[in-house]
C-alpha positions in Angstrom: -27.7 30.1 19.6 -27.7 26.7 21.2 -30.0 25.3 18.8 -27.5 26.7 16.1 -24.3 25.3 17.9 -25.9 21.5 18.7 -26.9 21.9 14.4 -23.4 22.6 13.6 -22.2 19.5 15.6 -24.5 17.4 14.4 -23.7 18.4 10.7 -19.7 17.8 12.0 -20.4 14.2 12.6 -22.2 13.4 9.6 -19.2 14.9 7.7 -17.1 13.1 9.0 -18.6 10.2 9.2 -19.1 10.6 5.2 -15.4 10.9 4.7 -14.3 8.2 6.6 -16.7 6.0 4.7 -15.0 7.4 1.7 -11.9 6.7 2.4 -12.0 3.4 3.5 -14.3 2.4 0.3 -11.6 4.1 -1.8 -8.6 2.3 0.9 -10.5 -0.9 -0.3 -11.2 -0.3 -3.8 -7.3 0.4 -5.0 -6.0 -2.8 -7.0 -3.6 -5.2 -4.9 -2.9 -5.1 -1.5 -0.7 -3.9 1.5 1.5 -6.8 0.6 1.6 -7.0 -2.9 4.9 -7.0 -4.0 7.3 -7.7 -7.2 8.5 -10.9 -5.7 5.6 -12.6 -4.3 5.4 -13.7 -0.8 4.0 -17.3 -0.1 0.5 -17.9 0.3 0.9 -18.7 4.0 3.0 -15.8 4.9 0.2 -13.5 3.0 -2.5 -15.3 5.3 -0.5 -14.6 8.8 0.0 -11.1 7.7 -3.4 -10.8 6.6 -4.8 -12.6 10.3 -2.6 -10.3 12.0 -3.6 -7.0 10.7 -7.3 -8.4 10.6 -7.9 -7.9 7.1 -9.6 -11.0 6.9 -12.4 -10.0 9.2 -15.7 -8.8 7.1 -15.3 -5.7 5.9 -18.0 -3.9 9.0 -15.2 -4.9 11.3 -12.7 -3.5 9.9 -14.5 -0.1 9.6 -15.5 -0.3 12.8 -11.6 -0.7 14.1 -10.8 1.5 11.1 -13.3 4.7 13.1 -11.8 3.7 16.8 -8.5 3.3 15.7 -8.4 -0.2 15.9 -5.6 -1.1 19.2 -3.3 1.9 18.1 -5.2 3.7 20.8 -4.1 0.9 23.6 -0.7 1.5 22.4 -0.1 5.1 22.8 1.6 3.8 26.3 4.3 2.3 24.5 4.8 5.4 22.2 5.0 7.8 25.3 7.8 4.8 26.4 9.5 5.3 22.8 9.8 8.7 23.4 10.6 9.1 26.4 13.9 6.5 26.0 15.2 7.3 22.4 14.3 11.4 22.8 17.2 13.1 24.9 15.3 16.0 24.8 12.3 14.4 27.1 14.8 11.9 28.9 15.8 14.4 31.5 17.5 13.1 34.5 15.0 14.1 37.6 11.9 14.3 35.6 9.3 11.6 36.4 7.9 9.1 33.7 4.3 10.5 34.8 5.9 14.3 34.1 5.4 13.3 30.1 2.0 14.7 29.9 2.8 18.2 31.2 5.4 18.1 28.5 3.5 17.7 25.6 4.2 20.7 23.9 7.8 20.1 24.0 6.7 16.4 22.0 5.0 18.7 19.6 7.6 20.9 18.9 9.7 17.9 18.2 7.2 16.0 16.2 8.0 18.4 12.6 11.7 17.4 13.1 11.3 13.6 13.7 8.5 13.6 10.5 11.2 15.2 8.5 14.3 13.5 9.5 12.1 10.5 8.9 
């Protein structure tokens, strides 16, 4: 049974590991860009935007931040910060800011509301 179980995870990587690699090469294989527009935007704004979002680095790189998540992981502070101040619903006077993570479900319950409204 454990031989069976440790199988199944390893088969659960690969997957996915196969579908990410498809979707970036299909992310990278669509015509144009992220800021390809009508009206086109000056060479040297195109290159900041480009430097900022690293999507000049080599195309291993950006797969590899593409897997981890990139910095969005080191940023989930500041979203638990966004919800917590524009939220009333997890804003409650009394509650510690360290009381958020023992609130999650009420953030999930909210999340189908906020995608919808959005």
């Amino acid at each position: 049974m454990g031989r069976y179980i440790l199988r199944r995870l390893i088969y659960m990587v690969v997957v996915i590991l196969v579908v990410s690699v498809i979707t970036f090469g299909l992310m990278h294989a669509v015509p144009g860009g992220p800021f390809t527009r009508e009206k086109k935007l000056p060479p040297e704004i195109v290159a900041i935007l480009e430097e900022r979002y690293h999507l000049d680095d080599p195309l291993w790189k950006q797969y590899v931040d593409y897997i981890s998540f990139g910095s969005g992981l080191a940023n989930l502070h500041n979203l638990e910060i966004v919800f917590l101040c524009r939220i009333p619903a997890l804003s409650v006077p009394g509650r510690a800011y360290d009381d958020f993570h023992t609130r999650i479900p009420e953030v999930v319950g909210l999340c189908p509301s906020v995608f919808s409204i959005s």
